[in-house]
N, C-alpha and C positions, 0 to 999 in steps of 0.2 A: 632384928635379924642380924646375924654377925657372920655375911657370908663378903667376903673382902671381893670377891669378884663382880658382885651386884653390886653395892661401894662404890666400884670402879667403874662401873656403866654409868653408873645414876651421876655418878659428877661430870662422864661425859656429855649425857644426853643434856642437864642441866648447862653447861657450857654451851650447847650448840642450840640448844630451844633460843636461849639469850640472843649470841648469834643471828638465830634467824628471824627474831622480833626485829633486832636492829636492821638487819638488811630487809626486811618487806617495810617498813619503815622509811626508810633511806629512799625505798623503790618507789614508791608516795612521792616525795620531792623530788628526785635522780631518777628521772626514768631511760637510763644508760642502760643499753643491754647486756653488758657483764657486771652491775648488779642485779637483772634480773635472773640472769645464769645462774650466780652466786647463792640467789636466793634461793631456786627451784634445787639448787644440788643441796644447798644444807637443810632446805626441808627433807630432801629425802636421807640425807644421814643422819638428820634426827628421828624416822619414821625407824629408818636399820639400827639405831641406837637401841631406841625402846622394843623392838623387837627383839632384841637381842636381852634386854631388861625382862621382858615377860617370858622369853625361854627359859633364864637365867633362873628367875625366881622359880619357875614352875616345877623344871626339869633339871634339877640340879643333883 
């Protein structure tokens, strides 16, 4: 697919999946509550990521 805007999601969404491995991770040994904030926000910018990835793909 050689659509530069999907590209550009997928590296974000890949960035912020990473991200939020590491911070629920983190959250496992640091149980501080702004890594858990941390965590529940960038799970949900990775949820609006890929949402924006299967719009993208779909409806382009």
């Amino acid at each position: 697919m050689n659509n530069p805007q999907f590209q550009a999601l997928k590296v974000e969404f890949i960035k912020y999946a990473i991200l939020t491995l590491f911070l629920f991770v983190m959250r496992a040994f640091i149980a501080h509550p702004i890594i858990i904030i941390a965590s529940w926000l960038c799970t949900l910018i990775c949820v609006g990521y890929f949402i924006a990835m299967v719009m993208t793909y779909y409806y382009r």
